[in-house]
C-alpha positions in Angstrom: 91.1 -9.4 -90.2 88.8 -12.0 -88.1 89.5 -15.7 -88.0 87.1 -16.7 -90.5 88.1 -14.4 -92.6 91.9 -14.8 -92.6 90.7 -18.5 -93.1 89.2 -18.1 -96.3 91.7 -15.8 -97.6 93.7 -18.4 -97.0 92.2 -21.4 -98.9 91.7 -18.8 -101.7 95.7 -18.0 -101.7 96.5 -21.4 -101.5 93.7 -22.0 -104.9 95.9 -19.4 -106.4 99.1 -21.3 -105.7 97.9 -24.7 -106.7 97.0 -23.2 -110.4 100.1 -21.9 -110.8 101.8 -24.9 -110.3 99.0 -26.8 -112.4 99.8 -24.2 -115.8 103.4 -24.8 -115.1 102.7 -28.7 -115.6 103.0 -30.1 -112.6 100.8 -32.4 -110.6 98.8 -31.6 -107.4 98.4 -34.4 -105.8 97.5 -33.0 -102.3 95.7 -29.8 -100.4 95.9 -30.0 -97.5 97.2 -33.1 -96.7 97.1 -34.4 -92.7 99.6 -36.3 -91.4 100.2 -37.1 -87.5 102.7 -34.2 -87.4 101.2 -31.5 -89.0 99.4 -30.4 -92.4 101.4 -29.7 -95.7 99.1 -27.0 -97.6 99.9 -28.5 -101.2 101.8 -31.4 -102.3 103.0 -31.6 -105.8 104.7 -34.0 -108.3 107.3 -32.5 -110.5 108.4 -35.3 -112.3 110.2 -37.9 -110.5 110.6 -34.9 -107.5 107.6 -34.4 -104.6 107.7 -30.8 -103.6 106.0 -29.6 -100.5 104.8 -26.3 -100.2 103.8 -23.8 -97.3 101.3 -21.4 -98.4 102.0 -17.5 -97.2 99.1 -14.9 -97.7 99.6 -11.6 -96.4 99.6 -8.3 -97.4 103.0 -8.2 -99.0 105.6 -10.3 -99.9 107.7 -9.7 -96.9 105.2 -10.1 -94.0 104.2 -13.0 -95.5 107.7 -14.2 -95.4 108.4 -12.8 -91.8 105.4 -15.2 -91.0 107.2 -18.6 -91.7 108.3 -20.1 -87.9 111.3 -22.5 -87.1 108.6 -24.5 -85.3 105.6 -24.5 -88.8 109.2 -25.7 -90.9 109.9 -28.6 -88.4 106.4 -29.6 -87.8 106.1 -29.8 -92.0 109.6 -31.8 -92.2 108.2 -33.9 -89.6 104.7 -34.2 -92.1 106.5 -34.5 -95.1 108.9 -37.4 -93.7 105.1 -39.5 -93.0 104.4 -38.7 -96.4 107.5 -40.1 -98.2 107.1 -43.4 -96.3 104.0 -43.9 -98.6 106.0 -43.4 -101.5 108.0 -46.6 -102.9 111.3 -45.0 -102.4 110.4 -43.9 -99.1 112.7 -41.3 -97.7 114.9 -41.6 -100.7 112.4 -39.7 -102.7 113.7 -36.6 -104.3 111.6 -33.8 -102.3 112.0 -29.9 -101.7 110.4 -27.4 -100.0 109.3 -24.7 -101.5 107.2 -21.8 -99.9 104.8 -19.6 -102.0 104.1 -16.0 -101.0 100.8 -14.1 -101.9 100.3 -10.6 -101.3 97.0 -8.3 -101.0 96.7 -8.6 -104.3 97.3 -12.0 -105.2 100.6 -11.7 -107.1 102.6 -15.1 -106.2 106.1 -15.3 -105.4 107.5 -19.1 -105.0 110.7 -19.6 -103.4 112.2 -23.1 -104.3 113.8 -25.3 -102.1 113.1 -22.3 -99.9 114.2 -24.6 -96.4 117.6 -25.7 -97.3 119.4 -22.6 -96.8 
């Protein structure tokens, strides 16, 4: 698959993503969003909780899991930390990370809080 097109498969998975967690009532607030340390693909508000998820497209569940790195977690801890201190409980904002696989053929599978094991 070429860049560009691995890079619009991409922002289509990530579409997919968003919607799913839009019918299950939750709030995007972010795509995308940039901070000095890295990117966070979507940012959403459940409730009183921000979750921050990683967006995974491949052709199946478990190479797109295979593709999450030690160094893409730490850069989007270090993204999501700049992001909290714009909320008004700062760091003491309930968070998780969750990380949402799509395969080939644009099933979803979300893993919740899928960084604190």
């Amino acid at each position: 698959m070429s860049g560009a097109t691995s890079y619009h498969a991409g922002l289509v998975a990530e579409d997919q993503v968003a919607d799913h967690y839009r019918r299950s009532g939750r709030a995007v607030a972010h795509r995308r969003w940039r901070g000095k340390g890295g990117e966070i693909d979507i940012v959403v508000r459940d409730g009183d909780d921000i979750v921050f998820i990683e967006v995974k497209k491949s052709r199946d569940f478990a190479r797109a899991a295979e593709s999450l790195s030690l160094r893409q977690m730490q850069r989007i801890y270090t993204a999501a930390s700049e992001y909290l201190a714009g909320e008004p409980l700062g760091q003491l904002t309930p968070a998780r990370f969750d990380v949402a696989h799509v395969n080939a053929q644009g099933q979803i599978d979300v893993i919740e809080n899928a960084f604190a094991a």
